[in-house]
BALUMLUM-587532 format. One record per residue (C-alpha): x, y, z. Coordinates in steps of 0.05 Angstrom, whole numbers, plus 5000, padded with zeros to 4 digits. Layout:
BALUMLUM-587532
X;Y;Z
...
END
This chain:
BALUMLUM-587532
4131;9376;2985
4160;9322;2949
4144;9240;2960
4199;9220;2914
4237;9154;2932
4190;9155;3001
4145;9090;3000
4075;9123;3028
4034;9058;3051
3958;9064;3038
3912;9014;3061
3914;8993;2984
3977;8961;3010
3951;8919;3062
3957;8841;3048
3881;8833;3033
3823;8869;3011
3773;8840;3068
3829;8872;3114
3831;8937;3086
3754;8936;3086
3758;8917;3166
3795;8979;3174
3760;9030;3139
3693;8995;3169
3721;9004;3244
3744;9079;3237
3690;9096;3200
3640;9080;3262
3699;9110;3305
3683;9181;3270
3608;9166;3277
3625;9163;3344
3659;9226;3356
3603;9258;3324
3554;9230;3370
3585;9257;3421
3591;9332;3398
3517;9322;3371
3500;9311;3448
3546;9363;3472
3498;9405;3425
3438;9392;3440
3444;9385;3511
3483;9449;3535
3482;9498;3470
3423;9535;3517
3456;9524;3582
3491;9602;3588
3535;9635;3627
3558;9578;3653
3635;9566;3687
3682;9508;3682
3716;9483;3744
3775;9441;3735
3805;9414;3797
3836;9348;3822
3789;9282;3824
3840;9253;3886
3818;9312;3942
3766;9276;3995
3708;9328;4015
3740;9339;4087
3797;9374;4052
3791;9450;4044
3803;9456;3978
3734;9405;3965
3700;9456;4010
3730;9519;3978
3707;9490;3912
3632;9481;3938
3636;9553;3969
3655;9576;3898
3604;9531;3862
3544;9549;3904
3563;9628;3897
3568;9621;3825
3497;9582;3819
3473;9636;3861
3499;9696;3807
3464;9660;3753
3518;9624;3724
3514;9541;3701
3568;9500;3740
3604;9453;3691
3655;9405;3722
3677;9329;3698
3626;9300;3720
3673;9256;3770
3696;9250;3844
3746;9305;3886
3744;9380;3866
3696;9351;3808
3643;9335;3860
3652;9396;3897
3639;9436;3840
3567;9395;3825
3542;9394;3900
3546;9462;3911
3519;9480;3849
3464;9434;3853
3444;9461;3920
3441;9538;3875
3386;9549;3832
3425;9545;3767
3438;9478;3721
3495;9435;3751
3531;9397;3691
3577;9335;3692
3623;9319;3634
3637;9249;3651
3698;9211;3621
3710;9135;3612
3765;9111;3651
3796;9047;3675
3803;9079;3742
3788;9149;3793
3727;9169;3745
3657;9154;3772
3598;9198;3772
3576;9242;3830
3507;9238;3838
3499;9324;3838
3482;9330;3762
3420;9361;3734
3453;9345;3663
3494;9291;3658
3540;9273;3601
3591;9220;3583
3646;9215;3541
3695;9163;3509
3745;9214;3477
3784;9262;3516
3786;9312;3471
3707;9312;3449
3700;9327;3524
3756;9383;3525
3717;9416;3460
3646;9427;3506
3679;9448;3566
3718;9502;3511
3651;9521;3479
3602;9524;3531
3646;9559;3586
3646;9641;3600
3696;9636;3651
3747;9580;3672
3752;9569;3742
3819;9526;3759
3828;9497;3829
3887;9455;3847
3896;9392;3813
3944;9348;3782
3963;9320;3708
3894;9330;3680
3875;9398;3714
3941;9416;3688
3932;9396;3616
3860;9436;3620
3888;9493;3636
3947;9504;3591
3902;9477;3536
3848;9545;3560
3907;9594;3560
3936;9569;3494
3876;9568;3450
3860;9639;3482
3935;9660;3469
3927;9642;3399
3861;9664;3383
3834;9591;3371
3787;9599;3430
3755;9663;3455
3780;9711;3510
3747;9690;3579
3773;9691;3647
3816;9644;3678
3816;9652;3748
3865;9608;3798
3848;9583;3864
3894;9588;3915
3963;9623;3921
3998;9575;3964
3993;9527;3909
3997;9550;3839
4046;9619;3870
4107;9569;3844
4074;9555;3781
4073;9621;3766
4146;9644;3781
4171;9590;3733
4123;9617;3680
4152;9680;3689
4229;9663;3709
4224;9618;3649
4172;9623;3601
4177;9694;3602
4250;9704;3617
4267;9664;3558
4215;9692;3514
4170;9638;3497
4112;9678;3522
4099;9756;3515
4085;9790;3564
4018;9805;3556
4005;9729;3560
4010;9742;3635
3943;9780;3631
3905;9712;3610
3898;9687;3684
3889;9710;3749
3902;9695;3818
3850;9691;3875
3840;9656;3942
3758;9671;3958
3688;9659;3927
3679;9728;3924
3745;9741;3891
3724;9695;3828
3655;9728;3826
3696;9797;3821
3741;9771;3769
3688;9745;3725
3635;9809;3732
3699;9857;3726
3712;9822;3653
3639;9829;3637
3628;9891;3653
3626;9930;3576
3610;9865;3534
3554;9810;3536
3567;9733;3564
3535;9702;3503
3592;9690;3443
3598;9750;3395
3574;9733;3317
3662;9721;3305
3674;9686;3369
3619;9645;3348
3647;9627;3280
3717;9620;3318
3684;9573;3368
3668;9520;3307
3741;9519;3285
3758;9490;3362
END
């Protein structure tokens, strides 16, 4: 790679040096920051295993079935032993939380700061909150045995294509990703295959990462069937692949 005849600004360049001091000062405790965060993600839930993420829309109001499918799932999940980890906020989030906080197994919140929708449920044994998306995205990666997607919109979206793509490409260990609910993600999953597939920019095996279920008991099946020959804690390599997320 070649600079030549490019003119590569460095804060060197910037009128002053008190500004270029300001700069490095404020990103600086910006990275502190970050690290902060991960250090708490550490420390906090590192211990907390099996546990499941559920992703799922913060908009759905707890009359709704999906809220009560969710809590159904949750409270069967705490039940089997496993950790519920949601995002800490309102909708599916809340489901997830109150019915694992009624089981006898840790329910977790990974809380996010935003301007709007996000506030905390009050169904948290272990609470956390974040500034930066994708500090938040990295525990709910590292901590989860099993991914447990209800429907939801841009965000749930974004969590689970993020799952399935560091599991396609090996950045992020093989775990289930179970889907809730044919009615709404059965269109979803034509176009990945009328598309995606049909145009070959996925294999097929890459249709194997996810499944589809409608029942508590379904997701409890998915996730024992997986972990039937191996162990829910991280292998030593999935371990050292988990560090690289």
């Amino acid at each position: 790679m070649t600079t030549k005849n490019k003119n590569i600004p460095t804060l060197r360049h910037l009128p002053s040096k008190e500004q270029s001091t300001a700069v490095k000062a404020r990103e600086s405790w910006h990275v502190l920051g970050i690290m902060a965060e991960f250090i708490e993600a550490t420390e906090k839930l590192s211990a907390i295993r099996p546990s499941v993420s559920i992703f799922g829309s913060a908009r759905t109001k707890p009359e709704h079935p999906y809220y009560q499918l969710t809590e159904k799932i949750a409270r069967a999940l705490s039940d089997s032993g496993f950790a519920v980890i949601s995002g800490g906020g309102p909708g599916i989030m809340e489901a997830a939380n109150k019915g694992a906080h009624a089981g006898p197994s840790p329910s977790v919140g990974l809380n996010i700061e935003l301007p709007f929708e996000q506030h905390g449920n009050p169904y948290q044994n272990i609470s956390l909150t974040f500034r930066h998306f994708f500090a938040r995205k990295v525990a709910f990666a590292k901590y989860a045995s099993a991914y447990v997607v209800m429907p939801g919109g841009f965000g749930t979206l974004d969590e689970l294509f993020e799952a399935l793509t560091l599991i396609q490409t090996s950045k992020g260990r093989r775990i289930p990703v179970v889907l809730v609910g044919h009615a709404f993600w059965g269109g979803l999953i034509d176009w990945i295959r009328g598309h995606l597939l049909g145009e070959g920019m996925i294999s097929e095996t890459d249709l194997d990462l996810f499944e589809l279920v409608e029942t508590p008991d379904e997701v409890l099946a998915c996730i024992f069937r997986f972990y039937e020959k191996r162990s829910f804690r991280p292998s030593d390599d999935e371990s050292e692949m988990l560090l690289d997320l």
